[in-house]
VMD Tcl script that draws the C-alpha trace (Angstrom):
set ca {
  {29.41 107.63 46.87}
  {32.01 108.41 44.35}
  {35.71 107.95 45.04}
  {38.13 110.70 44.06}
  {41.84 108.81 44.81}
  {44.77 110.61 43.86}
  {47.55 108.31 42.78}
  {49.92 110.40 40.43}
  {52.37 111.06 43.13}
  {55.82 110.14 42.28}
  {57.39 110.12 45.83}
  {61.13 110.93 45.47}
  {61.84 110.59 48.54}
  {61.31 106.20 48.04}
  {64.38 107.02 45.00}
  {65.72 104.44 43.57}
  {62.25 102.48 43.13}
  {59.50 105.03 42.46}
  {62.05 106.43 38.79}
  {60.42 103.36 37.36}
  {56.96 103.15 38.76}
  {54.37 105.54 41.12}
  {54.14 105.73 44.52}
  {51.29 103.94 44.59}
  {51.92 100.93 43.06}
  {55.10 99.96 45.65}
  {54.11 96.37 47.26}
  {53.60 95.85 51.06}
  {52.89 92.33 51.92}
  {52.35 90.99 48.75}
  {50.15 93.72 47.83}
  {50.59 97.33 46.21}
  {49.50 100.30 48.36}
  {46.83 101.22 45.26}
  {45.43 97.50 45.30}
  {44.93 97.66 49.03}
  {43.35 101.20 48.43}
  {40.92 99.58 45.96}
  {40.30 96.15 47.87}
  {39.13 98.25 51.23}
  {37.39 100.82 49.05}
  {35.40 98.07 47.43}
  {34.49 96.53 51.00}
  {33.78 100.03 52.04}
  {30.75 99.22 49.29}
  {32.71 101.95 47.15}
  {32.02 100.55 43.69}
  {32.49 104.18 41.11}
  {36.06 105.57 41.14}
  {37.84 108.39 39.29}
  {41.51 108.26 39.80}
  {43.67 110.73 38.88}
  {47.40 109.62 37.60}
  {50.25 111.07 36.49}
  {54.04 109.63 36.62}
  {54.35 106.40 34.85}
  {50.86 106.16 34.51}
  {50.37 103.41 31.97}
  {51.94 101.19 34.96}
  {48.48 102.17 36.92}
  {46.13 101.61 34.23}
  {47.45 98.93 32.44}
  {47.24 96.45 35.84}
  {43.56 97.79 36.60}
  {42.22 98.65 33.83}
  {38.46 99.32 33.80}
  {38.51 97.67 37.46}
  {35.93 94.80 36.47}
  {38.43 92.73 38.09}
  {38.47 94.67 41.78}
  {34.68 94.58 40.89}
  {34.36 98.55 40.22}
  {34.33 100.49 37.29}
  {37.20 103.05 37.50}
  {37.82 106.20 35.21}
  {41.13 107.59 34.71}
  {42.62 111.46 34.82}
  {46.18 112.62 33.83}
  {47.92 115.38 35.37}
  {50.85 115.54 33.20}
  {53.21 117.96 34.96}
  {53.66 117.30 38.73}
  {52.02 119.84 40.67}
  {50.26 119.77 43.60}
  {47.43 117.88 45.28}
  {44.69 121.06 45.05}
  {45.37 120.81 40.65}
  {45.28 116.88 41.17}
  {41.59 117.55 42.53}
  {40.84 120.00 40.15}
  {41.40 118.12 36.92}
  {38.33 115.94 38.40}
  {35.60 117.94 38.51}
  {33.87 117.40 35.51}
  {33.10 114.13 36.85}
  {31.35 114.95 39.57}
  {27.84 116.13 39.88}
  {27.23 119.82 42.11}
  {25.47 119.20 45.25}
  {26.80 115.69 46.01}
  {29.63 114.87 48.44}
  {32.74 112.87 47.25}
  {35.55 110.93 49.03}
  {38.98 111.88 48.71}
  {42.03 109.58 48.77}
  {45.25 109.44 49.05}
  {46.35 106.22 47.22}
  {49.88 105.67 48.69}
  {48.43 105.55 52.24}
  {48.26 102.70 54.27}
  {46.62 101.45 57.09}
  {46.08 98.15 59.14}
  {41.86 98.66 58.88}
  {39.24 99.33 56.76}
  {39.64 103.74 57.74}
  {37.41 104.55 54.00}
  {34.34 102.54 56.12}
  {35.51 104.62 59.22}
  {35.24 107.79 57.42}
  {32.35 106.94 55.27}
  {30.03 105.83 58.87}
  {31.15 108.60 60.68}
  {29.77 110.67 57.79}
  {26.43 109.10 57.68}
  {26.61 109.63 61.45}
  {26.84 113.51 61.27}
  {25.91 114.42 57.25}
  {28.58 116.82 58.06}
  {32.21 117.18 55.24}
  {34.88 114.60 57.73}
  {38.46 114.53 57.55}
  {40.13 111.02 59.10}
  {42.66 112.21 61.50}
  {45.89 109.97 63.38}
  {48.59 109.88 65.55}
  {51.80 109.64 64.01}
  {55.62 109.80 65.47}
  {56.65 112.04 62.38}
  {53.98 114.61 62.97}
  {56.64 116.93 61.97}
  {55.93 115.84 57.86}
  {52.52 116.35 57.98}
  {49.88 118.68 58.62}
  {48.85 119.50 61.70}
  {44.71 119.48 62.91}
  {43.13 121.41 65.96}
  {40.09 120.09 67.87}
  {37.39 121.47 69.13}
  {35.06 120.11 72.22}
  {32.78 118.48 69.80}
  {35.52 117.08 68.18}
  {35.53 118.50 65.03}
  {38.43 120.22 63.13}
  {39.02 123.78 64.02}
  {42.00 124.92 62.25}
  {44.76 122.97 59.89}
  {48.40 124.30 59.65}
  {50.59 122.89 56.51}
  {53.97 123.31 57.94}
  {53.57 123.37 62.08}
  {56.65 124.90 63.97}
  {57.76 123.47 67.08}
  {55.01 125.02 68.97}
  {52.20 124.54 66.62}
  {52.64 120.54 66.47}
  {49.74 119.09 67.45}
  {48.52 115.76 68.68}
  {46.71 114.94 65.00}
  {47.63 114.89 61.55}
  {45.33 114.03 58.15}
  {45.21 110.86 57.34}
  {44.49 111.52 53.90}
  {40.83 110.41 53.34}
  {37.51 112.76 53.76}
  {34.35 113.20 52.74}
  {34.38 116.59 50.43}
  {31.81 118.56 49.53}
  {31.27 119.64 45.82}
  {32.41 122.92 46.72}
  {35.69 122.12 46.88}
  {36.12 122.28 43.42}
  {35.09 125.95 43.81}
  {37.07 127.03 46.09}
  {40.31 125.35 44.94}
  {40.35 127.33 41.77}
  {41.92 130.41 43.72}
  {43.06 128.42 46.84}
  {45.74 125.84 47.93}
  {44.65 122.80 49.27}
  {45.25 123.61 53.06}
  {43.63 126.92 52.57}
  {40.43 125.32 50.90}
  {40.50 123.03 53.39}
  {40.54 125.35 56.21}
  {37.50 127.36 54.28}
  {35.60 124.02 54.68}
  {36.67 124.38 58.50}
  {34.84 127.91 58.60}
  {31.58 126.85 56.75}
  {30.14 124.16 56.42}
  {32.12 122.37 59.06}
  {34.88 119.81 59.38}
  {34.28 116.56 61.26}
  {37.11 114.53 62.60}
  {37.37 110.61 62.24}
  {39.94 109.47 64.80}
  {41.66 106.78 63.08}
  {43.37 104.92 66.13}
  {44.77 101.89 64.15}
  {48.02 101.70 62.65}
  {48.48 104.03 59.56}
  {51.95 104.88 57.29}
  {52.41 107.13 54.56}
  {55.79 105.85 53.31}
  {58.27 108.81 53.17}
  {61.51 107.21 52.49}
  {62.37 103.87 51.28}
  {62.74 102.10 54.87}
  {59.03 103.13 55.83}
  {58.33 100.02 53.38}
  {59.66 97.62 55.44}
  {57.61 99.55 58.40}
  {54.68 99.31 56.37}
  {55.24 95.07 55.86}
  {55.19 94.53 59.92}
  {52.44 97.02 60.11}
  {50.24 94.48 57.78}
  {51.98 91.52 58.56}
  {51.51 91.91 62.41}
  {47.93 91.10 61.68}
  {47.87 88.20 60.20}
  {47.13 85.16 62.83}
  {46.61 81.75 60.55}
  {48.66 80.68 57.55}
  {47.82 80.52 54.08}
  {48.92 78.30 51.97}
  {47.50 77.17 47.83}
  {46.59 74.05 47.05}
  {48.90 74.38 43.99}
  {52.34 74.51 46.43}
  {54.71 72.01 45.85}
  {56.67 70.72 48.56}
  {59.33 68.22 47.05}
  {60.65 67.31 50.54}
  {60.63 68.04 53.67}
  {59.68 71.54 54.68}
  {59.75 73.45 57.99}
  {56.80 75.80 58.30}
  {56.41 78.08 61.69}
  {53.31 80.84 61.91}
  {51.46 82.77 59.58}
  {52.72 81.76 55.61}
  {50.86 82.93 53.32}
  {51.39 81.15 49.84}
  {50.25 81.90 46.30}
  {49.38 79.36 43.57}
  {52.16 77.53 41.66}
  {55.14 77.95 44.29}
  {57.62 74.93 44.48}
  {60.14 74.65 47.91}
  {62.82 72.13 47.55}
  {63.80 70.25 50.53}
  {65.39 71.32 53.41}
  {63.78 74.93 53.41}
  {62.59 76.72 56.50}
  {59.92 79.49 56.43}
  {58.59 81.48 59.36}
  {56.04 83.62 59.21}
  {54.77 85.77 59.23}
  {55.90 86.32 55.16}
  {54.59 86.15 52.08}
  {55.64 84.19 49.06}
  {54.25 85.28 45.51}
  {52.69 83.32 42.95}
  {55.14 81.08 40.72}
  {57.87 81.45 43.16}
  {60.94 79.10 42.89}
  {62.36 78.02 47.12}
  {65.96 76.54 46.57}
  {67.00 73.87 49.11}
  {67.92 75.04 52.50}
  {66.53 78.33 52.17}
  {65.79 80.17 55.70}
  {62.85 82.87 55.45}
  {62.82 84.83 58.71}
  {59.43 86.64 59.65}
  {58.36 89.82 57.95}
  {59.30 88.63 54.51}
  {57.94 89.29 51.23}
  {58.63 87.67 48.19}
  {57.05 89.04 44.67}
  {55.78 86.66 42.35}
  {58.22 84.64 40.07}
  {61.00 84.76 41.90}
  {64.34 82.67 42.14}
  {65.72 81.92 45.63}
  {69.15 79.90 45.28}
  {70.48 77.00 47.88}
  {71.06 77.93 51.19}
  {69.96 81.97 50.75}
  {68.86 83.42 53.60}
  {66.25 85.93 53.31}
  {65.03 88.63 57.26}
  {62.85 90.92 56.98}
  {63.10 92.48 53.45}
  {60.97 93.10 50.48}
  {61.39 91.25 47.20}
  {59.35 92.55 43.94}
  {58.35 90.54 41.54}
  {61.25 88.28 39.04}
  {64.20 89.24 41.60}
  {67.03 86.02 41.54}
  {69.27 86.07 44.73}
  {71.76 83.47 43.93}
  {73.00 80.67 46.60}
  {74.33 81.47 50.07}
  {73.75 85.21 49.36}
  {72.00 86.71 52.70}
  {69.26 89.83 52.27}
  {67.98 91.49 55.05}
  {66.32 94.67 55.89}
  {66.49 95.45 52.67}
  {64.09 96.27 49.45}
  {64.77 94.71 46.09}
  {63.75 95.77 43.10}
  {61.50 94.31 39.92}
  {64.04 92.04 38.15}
  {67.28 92.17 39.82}
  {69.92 89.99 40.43}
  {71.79 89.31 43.53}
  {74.84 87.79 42.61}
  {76.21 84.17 44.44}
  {77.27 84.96 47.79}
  {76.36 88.21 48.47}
  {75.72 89.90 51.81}
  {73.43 92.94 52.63}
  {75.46 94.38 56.07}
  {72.86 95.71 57.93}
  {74.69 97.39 60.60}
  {77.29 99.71 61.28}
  {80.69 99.07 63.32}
  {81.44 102.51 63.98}
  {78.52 104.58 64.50}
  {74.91 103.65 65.50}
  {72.78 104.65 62.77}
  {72.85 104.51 59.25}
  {72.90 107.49 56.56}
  {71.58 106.70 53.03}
  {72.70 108.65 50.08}
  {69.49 109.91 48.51}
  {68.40 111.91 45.43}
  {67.74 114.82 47.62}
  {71.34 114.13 49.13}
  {72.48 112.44 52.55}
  {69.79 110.98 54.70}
  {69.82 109.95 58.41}
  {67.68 107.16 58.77}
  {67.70 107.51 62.55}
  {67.96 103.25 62.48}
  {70.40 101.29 63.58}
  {69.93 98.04 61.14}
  {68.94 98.77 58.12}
  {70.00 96.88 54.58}
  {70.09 97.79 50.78}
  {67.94 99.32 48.66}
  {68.07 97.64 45.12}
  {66.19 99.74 42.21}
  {64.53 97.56 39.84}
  {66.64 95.51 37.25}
  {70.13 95.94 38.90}
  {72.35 93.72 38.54}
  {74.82 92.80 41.81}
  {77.92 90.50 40.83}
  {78.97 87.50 42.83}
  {80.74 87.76 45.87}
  {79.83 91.42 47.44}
  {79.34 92.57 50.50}
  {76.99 95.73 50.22}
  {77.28 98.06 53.31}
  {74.36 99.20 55.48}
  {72.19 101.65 53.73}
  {73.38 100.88 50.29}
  {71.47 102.24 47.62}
  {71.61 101.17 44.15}
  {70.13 102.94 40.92}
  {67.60 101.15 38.36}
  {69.45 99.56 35.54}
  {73.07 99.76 37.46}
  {75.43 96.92 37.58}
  {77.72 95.91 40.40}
  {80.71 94.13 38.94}
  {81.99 90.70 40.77}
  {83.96 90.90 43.54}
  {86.21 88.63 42.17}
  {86.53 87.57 38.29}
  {88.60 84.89 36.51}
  {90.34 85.68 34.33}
  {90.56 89.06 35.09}
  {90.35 91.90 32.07}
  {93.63 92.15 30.63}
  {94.95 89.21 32.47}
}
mol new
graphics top color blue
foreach p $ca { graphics top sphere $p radius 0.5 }
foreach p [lrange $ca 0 end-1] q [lrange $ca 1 end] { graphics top cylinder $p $q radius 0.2 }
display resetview
């Protein structure tokens, strides 16, 4: 079976670090959300994909490529101009052959399981179109799907009120017929969809395992427990270099060429990225993870936070519950407050305006190639553009001094 997965979502709502790259390609765990697509895709025995991209697309296709190296061949579609998901499909077609099924995916989702080999067994259960199907507490942002007694979908509404919110949303991955095509050409997607509902038939897959598509840039660091809760035995390359003594605790997980001066304690479960750089007395706290060529400086203290890949956070600087982007730099001695004194949860200024995160601890979120001067403290739910610099807190000698 074919794989139709739609990654040319931009996903403003994860602003400041989806202006320099897609949705898709944001890292949980040491791994994008489009490379775990692919990897459980591929064990799904998925092998042919056509993947349609769009917003900084060159970042998708020059890390895959022709997937020989996730052991699939994969062609590529543009959609240009940002639409919606039903044109996304659309632009597809002529890849596909009439009278054969295809699966649909959603790139940027993510889930704890294998759900394409769900989806894919409960279709060669029933030969019948299937739409997965999950639980989630924000039911409110997606779609809602009705049940029948045989369990398959009876009705779909896009924007539930109140009253119409349901038990079930869409998980984002089905088994389509060709038809789709056809019927999306005058249709939205949710309308098609509920066409498929009427004739031939919608089967449900109840995915009950953990599932998150990211809405706003917090729901990363959701998404790293999600994966990381999973992990039960440490992993660690032959290629580490310890020069001292190291503290270890739980599930690590270490890529090749990473050297940890002495003194450093790391408890997992975290993740720690190929050609990595662990300064004396570093403390990792659980639900860490740190890109590949990093720079941690003496003493840092890193809790539950995401660090792309090339980010420096210089000595005694403390980051937690926070995302950092590709290539910045945390100045010497700089503190991510991740709590409020004065009220209980924290509000993040966002492109679309003021945001309630509805959390009370939550960090900084760093775009990619910022630049934070020594010395700061950065208050909870900071937010910092791509490209922006944060001068020192303190300089000597000062300008004009």
């Amino acid at each position: 079976m074919i794989a139709l997965v739609l990654a040319a979502g931009r996903g403003t709502g994860l602003y400041p670090f989806t202006d320099t790259r897609p949705k898709a390609m944001l890292p949980v765990a040491g791994e994008k959300l489009l490379e775990s697509a692919l990897r459980k895709l591929r064990a799904a025995g998925v092998t042919d994909v056509v993947m349609v991209v769009g917003h900084c697309c060159e970042n998708i296709i020059d890390h895959f490529s022709s997937g020989a190296v996730q052991g699939m061949t994969i062609q590529y579609v543009r959609q240009n101009e940002p639409t919606d998901i039903g044109d996304a499909v659309r632009r597809a077609r002529d890849h596909f052959q009439p009278g054969e099924g295809f699966l649909l995916v959603y790139a940027d989702v993510l889930t704890s399981g294998n759900i394409y080999r769900h989806v894919i067994q409960t279709f060669g259960s029933f030969n019948q179109p299937v739409a997965a199907i999950c639980h989630t507490p924000q039911a409110q942002n997606f779609g809602t799907v009705y049940l029948d007694a045989d369990m398959c979908i009876s009705r779909l509404v896009e924007k539930p009120s109140t009253r119409e919110m349901g038990n079930y949303v869409l998980a984002g991955v089905f088994v389509m017929p060709y038809e789709l095509f056809d019927l999306l050409e005058d249709r939205s997607m949710v309308d098609s969809l509920n066409e498929v509902i009427s004739s031939p038939g919608l089967r449900s897959a109840i995915w009950e395992e953990s599932w998150l598509d990211a809405q706003r840039p917090w729901d990363l660091l959701r998404g790293n427990r999600m994966v990381m809760s999973t992990w039960t035995e440490a992993r660690v390359s032959g290629t580490v270099q310890l020069r001292g003594a190291v503290q270890f605790r739980g599930p690590v997980w270490i890529e090749a060429d990473v050297v940890i001066e002495s003194g450093a304690s790391i408890f997992g479960p975290c993740f720690i990225g190929s050609g990595t750089f662990i300064g004396n007395g570093v403390l990792i706290r659980p639900n860490t993870s740190i890109g590949a060529g990093c720079t941690i400086g003496f003493g840092v203290e890193l809790k539950n936070c995401i660090l792309l890949d090339q980010v420096r956070v210089g000595r005694l600087s403390y980051v937690g519950d926070s995302v950092i982007g590709e290539g910045a730099y945390i100045g010497s001695g700089t503190v991510t407050v991740n709590h409020n004194l004065n009220r209980s949860d924290i509000v993040l200024m966002l492109k679309d305006g003021a945001v309630n995160s509805d959390m009370d601890k939550l960090g900084s979120f760093i775009g990619d190639g910022a630049n934070i001067g020594a010395s700061n403290t950065l208050a909870a739910g900071a937010v910092v553009a791509a490209g922006a610099v944060v001068p020192h807190h303190h300089t000597y000698p000062r300008e004009g001094g």
